[in-house]
C-alpha positions as CSV (number, residue, x, y, z in Angstrom):
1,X,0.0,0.0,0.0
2,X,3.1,2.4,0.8
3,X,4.7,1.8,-2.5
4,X,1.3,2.3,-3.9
5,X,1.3,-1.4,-5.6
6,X,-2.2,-2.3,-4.1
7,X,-1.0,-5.4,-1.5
8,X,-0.9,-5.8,1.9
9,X,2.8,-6.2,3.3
10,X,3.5,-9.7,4.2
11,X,6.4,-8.3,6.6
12,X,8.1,-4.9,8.1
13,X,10.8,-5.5,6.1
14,X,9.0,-4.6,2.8
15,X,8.0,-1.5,4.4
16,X,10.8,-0.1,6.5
17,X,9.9,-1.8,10.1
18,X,6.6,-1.2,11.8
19,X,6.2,2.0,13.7
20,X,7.8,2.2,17.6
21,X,4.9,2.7,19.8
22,X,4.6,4.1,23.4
23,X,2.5,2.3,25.7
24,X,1.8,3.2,29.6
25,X,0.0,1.2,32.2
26,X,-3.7,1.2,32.4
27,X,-5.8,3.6,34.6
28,X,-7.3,2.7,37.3
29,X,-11.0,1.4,36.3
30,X,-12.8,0.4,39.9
31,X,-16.3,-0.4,38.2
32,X,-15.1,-1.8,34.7
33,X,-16.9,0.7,32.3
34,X,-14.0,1.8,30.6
35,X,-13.5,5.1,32.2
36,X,-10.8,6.0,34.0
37,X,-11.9,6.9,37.8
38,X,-10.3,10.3,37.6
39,X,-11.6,11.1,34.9
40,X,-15.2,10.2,36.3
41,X,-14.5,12.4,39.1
42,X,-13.2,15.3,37.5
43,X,-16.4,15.0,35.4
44,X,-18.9,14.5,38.2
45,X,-19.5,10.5,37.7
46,X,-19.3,7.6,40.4
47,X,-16.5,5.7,39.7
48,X,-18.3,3.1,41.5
49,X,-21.4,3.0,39.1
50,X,-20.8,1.0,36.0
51,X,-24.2,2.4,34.7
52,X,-23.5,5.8,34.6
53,X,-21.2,4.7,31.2
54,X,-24.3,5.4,29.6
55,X,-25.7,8.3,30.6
56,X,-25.8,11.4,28.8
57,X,-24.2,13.6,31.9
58,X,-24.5,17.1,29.4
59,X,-27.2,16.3,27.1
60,X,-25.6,16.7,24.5
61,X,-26.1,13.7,22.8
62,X,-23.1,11.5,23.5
63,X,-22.9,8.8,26.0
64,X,-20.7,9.5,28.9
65,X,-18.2,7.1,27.8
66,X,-18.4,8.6,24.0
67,X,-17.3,11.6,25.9
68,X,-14.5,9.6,27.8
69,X,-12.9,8.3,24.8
70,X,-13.5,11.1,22.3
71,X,-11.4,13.1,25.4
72,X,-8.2,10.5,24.9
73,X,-7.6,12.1,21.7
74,X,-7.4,15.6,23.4
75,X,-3.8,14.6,24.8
């Protein structure tokens, strides 16, 4: 796809190595609804209430935890 020839690379050596990556260890995530509990606090939510993932929080639409992972791109 790179060199524009239409295939999928069958390894990183046809395409220069694969990309390094940064990785960090996982928030902490008491309830297990995929939010981070600091973010739920700094937003107002129970990071003890696995329901409140989908709640609407600002009406605006978006689930809380649309909100939550639209605001890991922000960083």
């Amino acid at each position: 796809v790179k060199k524009g020839t239409g295939k999928v690379p069958d390894s990183q050596d046809e395409v220069g190595g694969w990309p390094s990556l940064n990785s960090f260890p996982a928030l902490a995530d008491r309830d297990k609804d995929g939010m981070a509990d600091e973010w739920e606090t700094a937003n107002g939510l129970n990071p003890n209430d696995a329901e409140d993932r989908n709640e609407d929080r600002n009406s605006d639409g978006f689930t809380n935890l649309e909100e939550y992972v639209n605001s890991l791109t922000q960083k």
